[in-house]
C-alpha positions in Angstrom: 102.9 84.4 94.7 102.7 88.1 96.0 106.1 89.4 96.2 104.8 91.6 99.4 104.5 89.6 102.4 104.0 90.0 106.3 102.3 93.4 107.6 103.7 95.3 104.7 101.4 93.5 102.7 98.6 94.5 105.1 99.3 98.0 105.8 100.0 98.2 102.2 96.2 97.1 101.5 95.0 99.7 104.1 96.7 102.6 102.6 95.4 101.6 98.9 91.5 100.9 99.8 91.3 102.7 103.0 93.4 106.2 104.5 96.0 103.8 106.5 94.8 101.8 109.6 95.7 102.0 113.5 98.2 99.1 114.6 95.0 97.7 116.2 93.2 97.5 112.7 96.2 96.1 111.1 96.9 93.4 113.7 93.3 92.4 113.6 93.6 91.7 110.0 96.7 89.8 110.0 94.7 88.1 112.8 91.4 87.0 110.7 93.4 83.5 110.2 96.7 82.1 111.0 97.2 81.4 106.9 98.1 85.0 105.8 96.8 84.2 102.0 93.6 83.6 103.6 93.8 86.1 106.4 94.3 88.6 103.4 91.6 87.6 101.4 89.4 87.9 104.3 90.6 91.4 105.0 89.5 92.5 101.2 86.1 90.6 101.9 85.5 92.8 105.2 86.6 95.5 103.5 83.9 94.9 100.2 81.2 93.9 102.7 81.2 97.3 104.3 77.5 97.6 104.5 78.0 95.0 107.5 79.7 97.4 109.6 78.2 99.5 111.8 79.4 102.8 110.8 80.2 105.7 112.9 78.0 108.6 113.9 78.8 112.0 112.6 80.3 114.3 114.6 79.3 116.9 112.4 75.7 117.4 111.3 74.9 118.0 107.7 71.9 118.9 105.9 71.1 120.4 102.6 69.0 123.7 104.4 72.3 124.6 106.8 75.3 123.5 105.2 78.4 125.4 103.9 80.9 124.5 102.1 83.5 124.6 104.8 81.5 122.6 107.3 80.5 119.8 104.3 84.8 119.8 103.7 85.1 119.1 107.6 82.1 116.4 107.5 83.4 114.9 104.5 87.2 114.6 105.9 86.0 113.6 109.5 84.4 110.8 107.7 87.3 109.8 106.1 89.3 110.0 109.7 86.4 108.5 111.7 84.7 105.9 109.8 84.9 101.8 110.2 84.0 101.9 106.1 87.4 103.0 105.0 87.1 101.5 101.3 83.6 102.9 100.9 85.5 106.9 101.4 87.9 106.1 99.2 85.5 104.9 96.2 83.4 107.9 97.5 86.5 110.3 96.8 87.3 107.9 93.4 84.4 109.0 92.3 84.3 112.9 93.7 87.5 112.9 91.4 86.5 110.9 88.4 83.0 112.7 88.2 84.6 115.7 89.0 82.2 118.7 90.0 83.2 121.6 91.4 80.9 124.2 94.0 82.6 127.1 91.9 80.1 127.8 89.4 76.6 130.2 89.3 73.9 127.9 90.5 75.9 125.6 92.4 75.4 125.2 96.6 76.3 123.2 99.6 73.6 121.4 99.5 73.7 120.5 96.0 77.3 118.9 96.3 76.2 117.2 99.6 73.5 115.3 97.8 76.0 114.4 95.2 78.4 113.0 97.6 75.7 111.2 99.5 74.8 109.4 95.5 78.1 108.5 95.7 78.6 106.7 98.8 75.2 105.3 97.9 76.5 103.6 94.7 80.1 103.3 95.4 80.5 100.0 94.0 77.5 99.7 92.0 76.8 98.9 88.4 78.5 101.6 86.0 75.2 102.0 84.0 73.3 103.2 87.5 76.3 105.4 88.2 75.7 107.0 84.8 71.9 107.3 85.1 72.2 108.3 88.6 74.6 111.5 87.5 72.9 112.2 84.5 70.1 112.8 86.8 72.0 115.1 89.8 71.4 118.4 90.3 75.3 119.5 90.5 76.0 117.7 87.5 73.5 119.4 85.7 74.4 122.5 86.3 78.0 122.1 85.9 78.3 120.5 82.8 75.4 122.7 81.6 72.9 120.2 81.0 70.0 122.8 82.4 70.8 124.6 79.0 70.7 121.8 76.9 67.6 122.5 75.2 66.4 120.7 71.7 66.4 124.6 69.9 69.9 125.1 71.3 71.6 121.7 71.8 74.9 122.5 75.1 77.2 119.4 73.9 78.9 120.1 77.4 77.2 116.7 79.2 77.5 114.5 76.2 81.5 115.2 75.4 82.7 114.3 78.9 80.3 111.5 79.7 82.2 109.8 76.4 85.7 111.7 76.6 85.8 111.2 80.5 82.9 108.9 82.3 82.7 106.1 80.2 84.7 105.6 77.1 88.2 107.5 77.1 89.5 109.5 73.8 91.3 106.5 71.9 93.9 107.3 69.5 93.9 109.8 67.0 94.1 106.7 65.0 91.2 104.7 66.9 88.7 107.0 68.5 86.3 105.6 71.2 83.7 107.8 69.4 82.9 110.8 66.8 82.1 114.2 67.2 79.0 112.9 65.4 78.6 110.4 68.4 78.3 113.6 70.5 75.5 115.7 68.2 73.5 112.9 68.5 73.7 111.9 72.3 73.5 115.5 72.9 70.1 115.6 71.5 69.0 112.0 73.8 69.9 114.6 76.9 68.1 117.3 75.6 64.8 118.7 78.5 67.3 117.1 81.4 67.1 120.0 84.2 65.8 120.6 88.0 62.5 121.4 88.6 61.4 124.0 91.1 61.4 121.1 94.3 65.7 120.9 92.9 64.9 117.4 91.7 65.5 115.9 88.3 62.9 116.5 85.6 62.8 115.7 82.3 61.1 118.9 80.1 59.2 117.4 77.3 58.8 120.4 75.5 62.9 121.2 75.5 63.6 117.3 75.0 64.4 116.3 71.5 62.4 112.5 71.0 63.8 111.7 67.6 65.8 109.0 67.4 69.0 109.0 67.4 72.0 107.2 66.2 75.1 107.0 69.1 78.1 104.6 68.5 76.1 102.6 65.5 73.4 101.9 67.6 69.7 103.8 67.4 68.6 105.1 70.8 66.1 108.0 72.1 67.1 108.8 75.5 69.7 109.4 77.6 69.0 106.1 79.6 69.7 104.6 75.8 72.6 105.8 75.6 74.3 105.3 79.0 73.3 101.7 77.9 74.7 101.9 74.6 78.7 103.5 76.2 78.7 100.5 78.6 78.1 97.9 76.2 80.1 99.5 73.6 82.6 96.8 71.9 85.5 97.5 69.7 87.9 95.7 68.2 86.4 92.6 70.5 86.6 95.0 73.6 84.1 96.4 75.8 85.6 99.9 75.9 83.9 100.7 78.7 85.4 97.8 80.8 88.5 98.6 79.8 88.6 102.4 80.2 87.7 101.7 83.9 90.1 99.0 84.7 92.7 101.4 83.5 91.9 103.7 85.7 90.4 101.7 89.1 93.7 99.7 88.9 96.2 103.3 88.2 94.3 104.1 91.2 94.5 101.4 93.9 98.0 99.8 92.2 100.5 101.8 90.2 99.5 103.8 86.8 98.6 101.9 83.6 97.0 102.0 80.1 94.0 100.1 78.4 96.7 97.9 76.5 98.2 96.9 79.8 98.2 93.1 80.5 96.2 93.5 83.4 94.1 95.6 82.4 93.3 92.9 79.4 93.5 90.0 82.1 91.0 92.3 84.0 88.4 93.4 82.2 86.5 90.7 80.2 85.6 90.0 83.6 84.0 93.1 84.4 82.4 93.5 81.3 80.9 89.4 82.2 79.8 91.1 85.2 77.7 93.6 83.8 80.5 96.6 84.9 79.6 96.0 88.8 82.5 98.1 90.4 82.5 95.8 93.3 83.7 92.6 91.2 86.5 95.0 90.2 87.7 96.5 92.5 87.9 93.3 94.4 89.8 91.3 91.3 92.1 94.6 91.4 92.5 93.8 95.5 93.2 90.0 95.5 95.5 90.2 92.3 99.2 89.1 92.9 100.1 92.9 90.7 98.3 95.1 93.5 100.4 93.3 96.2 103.5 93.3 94.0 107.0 95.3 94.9 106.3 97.5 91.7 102.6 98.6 93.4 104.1 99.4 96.9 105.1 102.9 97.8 104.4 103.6 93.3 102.1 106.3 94.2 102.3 109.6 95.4 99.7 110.7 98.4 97.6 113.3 97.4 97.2 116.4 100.3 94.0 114.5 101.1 95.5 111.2 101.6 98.8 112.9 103.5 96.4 114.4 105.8 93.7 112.1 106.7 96.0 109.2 106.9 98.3 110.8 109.6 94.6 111.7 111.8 93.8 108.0 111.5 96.7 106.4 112.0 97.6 108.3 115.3 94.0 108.1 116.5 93.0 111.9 115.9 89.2 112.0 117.4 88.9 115.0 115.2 90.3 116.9 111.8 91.7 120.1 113.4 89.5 123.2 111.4 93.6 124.7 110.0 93.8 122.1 108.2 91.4 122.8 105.6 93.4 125.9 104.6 96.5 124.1 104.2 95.2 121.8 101.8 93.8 124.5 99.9 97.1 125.6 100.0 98.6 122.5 98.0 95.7 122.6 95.4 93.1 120.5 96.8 90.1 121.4 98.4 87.4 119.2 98.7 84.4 120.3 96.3 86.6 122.4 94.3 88.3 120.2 91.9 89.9 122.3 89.4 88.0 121.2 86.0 86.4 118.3 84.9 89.0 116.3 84.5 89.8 116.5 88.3 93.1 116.8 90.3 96.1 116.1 88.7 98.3 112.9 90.3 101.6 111.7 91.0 104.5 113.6 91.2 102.4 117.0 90.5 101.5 117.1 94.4 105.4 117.0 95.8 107.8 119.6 93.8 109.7 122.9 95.1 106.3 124.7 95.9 104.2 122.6 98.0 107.0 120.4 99.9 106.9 122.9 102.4 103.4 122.8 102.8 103.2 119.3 103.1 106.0 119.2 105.8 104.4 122.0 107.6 100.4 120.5 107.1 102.4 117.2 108.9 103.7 119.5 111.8 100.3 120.9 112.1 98.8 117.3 112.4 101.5 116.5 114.8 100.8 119.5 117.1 97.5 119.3 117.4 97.0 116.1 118.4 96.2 115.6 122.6 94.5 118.8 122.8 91.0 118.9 124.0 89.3 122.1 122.0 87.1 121.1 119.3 89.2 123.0 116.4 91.9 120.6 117.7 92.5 116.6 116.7 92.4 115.3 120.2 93.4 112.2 120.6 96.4 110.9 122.4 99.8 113.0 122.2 102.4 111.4 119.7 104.8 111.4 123.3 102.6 108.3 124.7 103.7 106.4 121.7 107.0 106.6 123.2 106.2 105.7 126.2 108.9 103.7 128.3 111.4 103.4 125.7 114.5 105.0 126.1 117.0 104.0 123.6 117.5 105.8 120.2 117.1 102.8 118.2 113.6 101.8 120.0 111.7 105.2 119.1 113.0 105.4 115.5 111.9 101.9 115.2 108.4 102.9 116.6 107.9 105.7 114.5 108.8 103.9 111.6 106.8 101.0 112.2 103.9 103.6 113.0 104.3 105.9 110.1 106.4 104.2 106.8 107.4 100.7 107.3 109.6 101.2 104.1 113.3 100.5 104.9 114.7 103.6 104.9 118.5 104.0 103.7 121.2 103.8 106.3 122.7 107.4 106.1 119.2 108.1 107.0 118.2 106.1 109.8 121.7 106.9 111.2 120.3 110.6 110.9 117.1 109.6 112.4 119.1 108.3 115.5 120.8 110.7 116.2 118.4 113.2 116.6 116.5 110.4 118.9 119.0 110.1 121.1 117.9 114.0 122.1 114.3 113.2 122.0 113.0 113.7 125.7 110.4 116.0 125.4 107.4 116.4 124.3 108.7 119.2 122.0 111.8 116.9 120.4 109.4 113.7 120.2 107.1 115.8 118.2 109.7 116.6 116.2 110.8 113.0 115.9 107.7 112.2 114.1 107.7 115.6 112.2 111.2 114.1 110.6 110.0 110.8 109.4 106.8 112.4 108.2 109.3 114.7 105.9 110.9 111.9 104.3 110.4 110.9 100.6 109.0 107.3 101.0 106.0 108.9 103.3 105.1 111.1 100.5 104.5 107.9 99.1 101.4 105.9 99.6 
């Protein structure tokens, strides 16, 4: 039996596969049917079956001719805030992070990482061998990982190290490597002629492309479609390394952190790897296990400045993400498009310490703040006051904000604190500063 029950267990689900949920959204859920194991497992469905959902129209128009980089963060975030697909943003950002690709390189555009982003929301939970041939094939990739230059006179072993070390496969031990340095001459060679043509589309040049054949992970192969097919078939030791590399690391990311040799991960993956590495069987198994709604997932990971941000929009029914915002996260180390190598952003404690707290707390404030007013660099919405609205004891708001923002129980000396400071709150100016306290507390740095 899951150990988390009731609307934690629902508002626990939205944070993890969404950016948190509206009391509306949440109630609607727990609503689906009057069983909550069923009502749950229909949430998860909804959620997978996104593709039913009418989505939202874009406040923001983007195209590839009249896009910068600061509008496509705003479009991209707005999405996140606005949208009725919530689990198909977060895969999208999964995979912004896992693929990692960053505008700051020569070569690189707008328009290059919008089209990327757009192939990811496009195969969010697809097959793993499409996402690999997809990204093998996009322009940003290309010329981030140096693939333009990869050339069969002058092999670039950029592309084929990470799509083993990082895509598909993982390091292994010093003891037990996933694959040899060998493995990489020879799938560097299967990528060689990969590059954009003068339309910016994929093209494979014959004349730079190497069509020996070539020998990756024991296996003989000539292109790089053979060897995307070769990593995600790829059994050791009576694993599919593949499978399990990705469970690892879909389950650290919707649950709490794990290795391949965890039990769930080995409970996991033969059933990926039966289902041909489709993302969507996973991440659903990872959803409707008893471990992602256990008391060691909840509140076990820490919010990235993304997820702080766009979950405190949505929740409190921003219309818009006010335009400061994409400073502060910048700020805190994460702007959108710019992760900071290819491994992508670092996680868990790394985003709270004694440098960015502040930033956090004062990104929150900002949120907070801008919320009610009308100008279109502001979030609109409804002021956090009307929340409030005919209550007038101390212990009624607190218990509102709480059960708006962290329905962790928070400790005693704390609410007492909390209480206190209600008991003052009767403007608009101390209610905003009501929420800006239980938005600084530890367990909302949690997600």
């Amino acid at each position: 039996m899951p150990e988390l029950t009731g609307r934690a267990r629902f508002v626990h689900l939205f944070r993890r596969a969404g950016w948190g949920a509206s009391e509306a959204e949440v109630n609607a859920a727990m609503a689906l049917h009057p069983d909550e194991a069923t009502a749950f497992s229909q949430a998860v469905s909804n959620m997978l079956s996104y593709h039913q959902t009418q989505e939202v129209p874009d406040r923001i128009v983007v195209t590839p001719a009249t896009t910068d980089t600061n509008q496509l963060v705003l479009w991209w975030l707005e999405r996140m805030v606005r949208t009725r697909r919530p689990l198909l943003e977060k895969m999208t950002y999964f995979w912004h992070d896992h693929f990692a690709t960053s505008r700051d390189k020569d070569g690189m555009d707008a328009a290059k990482m919008l089209r990327q982003n757009e192939f990811f929301r496009a195969n969010a939970i697809n097959y793993v061998e499409q996402l690999l041939n997809g990204i093998s094939r996009d322009p940003a990739t290309i010329i981030w990982l140096d693939l333009n230059t990869n050339r069969r006179t002058r092999p670039n072993e950029n592309y084929a190290r990470e799509v083993m070390e990082l895509f598909a496969l993982g390091i292994g031990t010093p003891a037990d490597p996933n694959y040899s340095e060998d493995d990489i001459r020879q799938a560097t060679k299967a990528f060689t002629g990969y590059t954009i043509g003068a339309d910016g589309n994929f093209v494979l040049n014959a004349a730079n492309h190497d069509p020996s054949i070539k020998t990756v992970l024991g296996r003989t192969c000539e292109s790089g479609d053979d060897v995307n097919r070769i990593l995600v078939t790829h059994w050791k030791n009576g694993l599919n390394v593949c499978a399990h590399y990705l469970t690892a690391k879909l389950f650290s990311f919707f649950a709490y952190p794990v290795t391949v040799d965890d039990p769930v991960v080995r409970r996991l993956a033969p059933g990926f790897a039966a289902n041909n590495l489709e993302v969507g069987w996973l991440v659903s198994a990872i959803l409707s296990s008893e471990e992602f709604s256990s008391l060691r997932a909840y509140r076990a990971l820490v919010k990235s400045p993304v997820e702080l941000a766009v979950e405190a929009l949505r929740v409190l029914g921003a219309e818009r993400v006010p335009t400061g915002i994409l400073s502060r996260l910048a700020d805190q180390g994460q702007r959108l498009f710019y992760p900071p190598d290819v491994a992508g952003w670092p996680n868990g404690r790394v985003w709270v310490n004694a440098s960015t707290v502040l930033s956090r707390c004062n990104m929150s404030a900002a949120i907070v703040n801008s919320l009610g007013k009308p100008a279109t660099t502001e979030a609109g919405g409804p002021l956090v006051a009307s929340y409030l609205t005919g209550l007038t004891t101390p212990e009624a708001k607190v218990d509102r904000v709480l059960g708006l923002l962290d329905d962790a129980n928070v400790p005693a000396a704390t609410r007492q604190s909390l209480l206190q400071y209600a008991a003052t709150a009767t403007t608009d100016e101390k209610i905003r500063g009501l929420f800006n306290l239980v938005m600084a507390l530890p367990s909302y740095q949690l997600n």
